[in-house]
N, C-alpha and C positions, 0 to 999 in steps of 0.2 A: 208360190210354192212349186210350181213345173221349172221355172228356170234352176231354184236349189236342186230341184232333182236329176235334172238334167246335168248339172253341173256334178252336183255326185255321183249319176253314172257315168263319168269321164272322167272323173278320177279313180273309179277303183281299180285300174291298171296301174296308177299311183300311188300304192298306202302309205309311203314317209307323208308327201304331199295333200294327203287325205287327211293323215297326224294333226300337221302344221296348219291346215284348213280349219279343224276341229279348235284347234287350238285358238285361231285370228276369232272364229265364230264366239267362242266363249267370254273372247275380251270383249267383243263388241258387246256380245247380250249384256254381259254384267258390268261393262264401265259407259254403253251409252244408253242402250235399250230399255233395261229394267232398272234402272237408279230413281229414286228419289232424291237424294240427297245429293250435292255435289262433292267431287273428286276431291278430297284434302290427301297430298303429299308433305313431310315435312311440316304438317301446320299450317300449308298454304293451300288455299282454295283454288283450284285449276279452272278456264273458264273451259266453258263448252263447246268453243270451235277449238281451245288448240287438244282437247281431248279427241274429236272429230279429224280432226289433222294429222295427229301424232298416231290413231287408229288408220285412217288410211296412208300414213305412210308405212307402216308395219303392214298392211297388206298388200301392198304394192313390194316391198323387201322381200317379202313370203313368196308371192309368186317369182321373183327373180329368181332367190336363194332356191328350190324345189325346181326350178327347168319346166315348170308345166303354162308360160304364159300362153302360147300359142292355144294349148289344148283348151285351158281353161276360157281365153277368146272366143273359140270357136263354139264350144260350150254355151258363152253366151249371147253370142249371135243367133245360134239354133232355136236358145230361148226365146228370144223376143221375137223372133219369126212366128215359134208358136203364142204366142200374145199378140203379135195383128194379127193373126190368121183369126185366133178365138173373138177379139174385137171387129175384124171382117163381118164374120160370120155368123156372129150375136142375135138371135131374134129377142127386137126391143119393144114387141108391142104390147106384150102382156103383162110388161113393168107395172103399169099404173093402174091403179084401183076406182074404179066406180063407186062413188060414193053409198047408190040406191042399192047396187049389189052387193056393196061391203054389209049395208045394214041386213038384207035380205038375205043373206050368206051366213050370219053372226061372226063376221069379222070384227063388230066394233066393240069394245070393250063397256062392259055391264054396269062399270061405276065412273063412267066416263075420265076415266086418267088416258 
């Protein structure tokens, strides 16, 4: 979620490019993300990489055709610096649960599911 946001705050000196983003974003949710059922074109069943394929190559055209690859790069470079920093910096110890204290705490569920 910080990378998309990131990346959408460096586009909005872009609004056609913001459009077009919207745009790429919507195909993706709804022909890879949220589908059950598979892609029929024509009556024919598409498989699922060259739907994955044919989606990123529409996004890669996007960024060309809009002039914002650099920005949006840098965009996501920013991103992922802040994801090792947050993975750096992570305190992991308080991840795991004691069992004596989960039951001591009424962490453990009453009808043991």
């Amino acid at each position: 979620m910080v990378v998309l946001f990131i990346l959408f705050l460096s586009l909005l000196w872009h609004p056609v490019s913001m459009i077009v983003f919207f745009l790429v974003f919507v195909a993706w949710f709804f022909l890879y993300f949220d589908r059950t059922n598979p892609v029929v074109v024509f009556g024919r069943v598409l498989d699922d990489r060259f739907v994955l394929g044919l989606l990123g190559i529409v996004t890669v055209i996007a960024l060309v055709f809009t002039n914002v690859g650099l920005n949006v790069l840098v965009a996501l470079i920013v991103g992922v610096v802040f994801v090792g920093l947050h993975a750096a910096f992570r305190g992991t110890e308080d991840l795991f649960l004691d069992e004596e204290s989960a039951v001591e705490g009424g962490s453990v569920s009453v009808f043991g599911v």
